[in-house]
N, C-alpha and C positions, 0 to 999 in steps of 0.2 A: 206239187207236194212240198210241206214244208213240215223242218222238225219240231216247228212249234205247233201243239192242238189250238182246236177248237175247242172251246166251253161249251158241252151241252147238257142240258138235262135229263133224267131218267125219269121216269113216273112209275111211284111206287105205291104199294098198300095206305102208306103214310106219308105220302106226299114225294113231289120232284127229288131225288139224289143228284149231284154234282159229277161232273165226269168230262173225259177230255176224250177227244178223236181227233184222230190221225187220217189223212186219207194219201194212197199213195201215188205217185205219180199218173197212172190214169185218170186217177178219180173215182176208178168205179173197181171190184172185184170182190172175192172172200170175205169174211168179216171173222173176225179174232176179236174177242172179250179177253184182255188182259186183265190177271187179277193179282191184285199187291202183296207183297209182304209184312211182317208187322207194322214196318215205317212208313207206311201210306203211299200215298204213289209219290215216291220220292222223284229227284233225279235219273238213280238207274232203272225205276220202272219207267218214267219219259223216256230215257234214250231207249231200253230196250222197246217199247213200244213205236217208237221212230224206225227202229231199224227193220223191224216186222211191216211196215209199212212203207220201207224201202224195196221191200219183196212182192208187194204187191198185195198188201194185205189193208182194209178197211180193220182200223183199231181204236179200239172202245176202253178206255180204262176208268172204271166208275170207284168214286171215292167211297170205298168201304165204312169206313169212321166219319163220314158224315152225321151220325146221330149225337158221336161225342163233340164235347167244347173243344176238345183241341185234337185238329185232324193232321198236323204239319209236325216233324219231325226235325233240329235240325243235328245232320247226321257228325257235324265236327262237335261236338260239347260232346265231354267227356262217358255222359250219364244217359247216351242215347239209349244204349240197349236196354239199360232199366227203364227208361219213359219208353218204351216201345210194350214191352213187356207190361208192364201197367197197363197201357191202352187196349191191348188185343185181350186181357183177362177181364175188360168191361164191355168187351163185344158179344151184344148176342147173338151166340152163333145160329139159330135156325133163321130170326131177322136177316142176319150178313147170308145165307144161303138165299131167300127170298130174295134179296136186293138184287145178289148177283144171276140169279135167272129172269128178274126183270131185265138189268143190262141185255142180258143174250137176247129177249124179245124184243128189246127196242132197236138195237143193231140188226136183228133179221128185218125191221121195219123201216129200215132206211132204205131211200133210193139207190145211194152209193154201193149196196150192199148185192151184188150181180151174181152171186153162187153160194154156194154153202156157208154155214158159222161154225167156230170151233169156239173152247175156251184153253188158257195157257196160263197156269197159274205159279207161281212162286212162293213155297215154304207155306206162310198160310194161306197162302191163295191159290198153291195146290192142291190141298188138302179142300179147299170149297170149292175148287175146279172140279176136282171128282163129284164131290155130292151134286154139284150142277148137273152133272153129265149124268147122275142118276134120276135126276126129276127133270129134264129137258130136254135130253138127246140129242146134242151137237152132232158136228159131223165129225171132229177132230175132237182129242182132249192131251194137252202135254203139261205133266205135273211134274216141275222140280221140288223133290225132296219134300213132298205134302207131310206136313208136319202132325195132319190131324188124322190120317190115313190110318193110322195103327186104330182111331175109334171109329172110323166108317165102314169098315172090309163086310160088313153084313149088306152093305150097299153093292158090293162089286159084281151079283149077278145081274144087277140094273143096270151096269154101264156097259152099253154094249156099242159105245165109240169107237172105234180105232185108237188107240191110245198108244201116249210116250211116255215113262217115270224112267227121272233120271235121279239116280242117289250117289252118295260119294260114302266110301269103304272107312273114310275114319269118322262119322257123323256122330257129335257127340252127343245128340238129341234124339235120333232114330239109331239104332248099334245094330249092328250086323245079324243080328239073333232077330230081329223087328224087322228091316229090310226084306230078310228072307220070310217071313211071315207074310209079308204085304207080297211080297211076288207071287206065290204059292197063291193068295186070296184071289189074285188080280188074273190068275194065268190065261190065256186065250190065244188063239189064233188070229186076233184084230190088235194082240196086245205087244208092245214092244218095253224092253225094262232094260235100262245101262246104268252099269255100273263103273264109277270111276277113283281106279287106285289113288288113296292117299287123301282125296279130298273129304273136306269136314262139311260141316252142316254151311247152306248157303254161299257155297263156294262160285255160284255165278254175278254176286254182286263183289262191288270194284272195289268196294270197303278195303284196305290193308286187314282188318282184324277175320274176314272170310274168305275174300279171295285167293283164289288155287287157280294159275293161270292157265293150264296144261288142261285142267277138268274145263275150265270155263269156255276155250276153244272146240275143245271136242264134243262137250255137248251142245255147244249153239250149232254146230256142223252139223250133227246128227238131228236135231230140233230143223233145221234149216231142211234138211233132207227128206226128215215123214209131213210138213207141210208142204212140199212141192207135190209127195205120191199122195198124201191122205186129204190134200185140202187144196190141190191144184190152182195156181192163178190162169 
């Protein structure tokens, strides 16, 4: 196993998407479809998908923004957040749902891939990790802080994953009034939902302007935890 992917491609409605995998030390187990943030699969989606594949997980991360011209983000210039936010308001979202349930079928359709799939999604790629998990049925689904969540909860009797949402109490995007709404939607006995004091929105990426290091510890622990019960290597 190494923490650089592999290039491969997805096959879509509209042709191959772009995507990278991870394979872990064995070579073979789980398979996890990692899905990006608005910055595409930056850096901390690599490394977190490295480290998911340090566990023993088969990890798929398919370049969302592949239909736009510019899919790379770079995250030092000062104007990231805005060319992010640009990019993700040119995505269509039911295409980006399509795509990311092909990902999940192609990674079921790997060799490498020896037990269950889940999806694991980040901000917006939480929020298309759920819808996934309502039109495809993973085995797992862990959504940090699904951004789009507040417009999919008509989907939540669909998902009947084992599920993680993890939110932070100062989220200046989702507010506590919307959190508890999405829990309340989401509620179940497969379902698992933490909340963590003081953190803002995006608080698991390494950025200075979101990172909260006390949240980002504790929910990879707990993240690390319902993958070993919900999705076993």
């Amino acid at each position: 196993m190494t923490d650089q992917p592999t290039s491969v491609t997805i096959p879509t409605a509209d042709g191959d998407m772009p995507g990278h995998l991870w394979l872990p030390p064995s070579g073979t187990g789980p398979g996890l479809v990692v899905l990006q943030e608005i910055f595409g699969v930056s850096d901390y989606i690599r490394s977190r998908s490295a480290d998911l594949a340090a566990l023993g997980y088969v990890v798929l991360a398919p370049e969302i923004y592949w239909r736009l011209d510019e899919a790379g983000l770079d995250e030092s210039g000062d104007d990231f957040l805005e060319r992010a936010m640009g990019l993700v308001a040119r995505v269509d979202w039911p295409r980006a749902v399509a795509d990311a349930v092909a990902a999940l079928g192609a990674l079921r359709g790997r060799a490498e891939v020896t037990a269950g799939t889940g999806v694991l999604g980040f901000c917006f790629g939480g929020g298309l990790a759920f819808e996934v998990a309502a039109h495809a049925d993973p085995d797992a689904l862990v959504a940090y802080y699904g951004s789009a969540l507040p417009q999919l909860l008509d989907l939540a009797p669909a998902v009947r994953a084992p599920s993680l949402h993890h939110f932070g109490t100062e989220d200046a995007y989702i507010p506590m009034e919307t959190v508890e709404r999405i829990r309340e939607a989401v509620a179940g006995p497969e379902v698992e939902f933490r909340l963590h004091e003081g953190a803002g929105h995006a608080f698991d990426n390494p950025h200075p302007m979101f990172h909260h290091a006390a949240a980002s510890a504790e929910a990879w622990a707990q993240t690390t935890d319902f993958l070993a019960r919900r999705l076993p290597v």
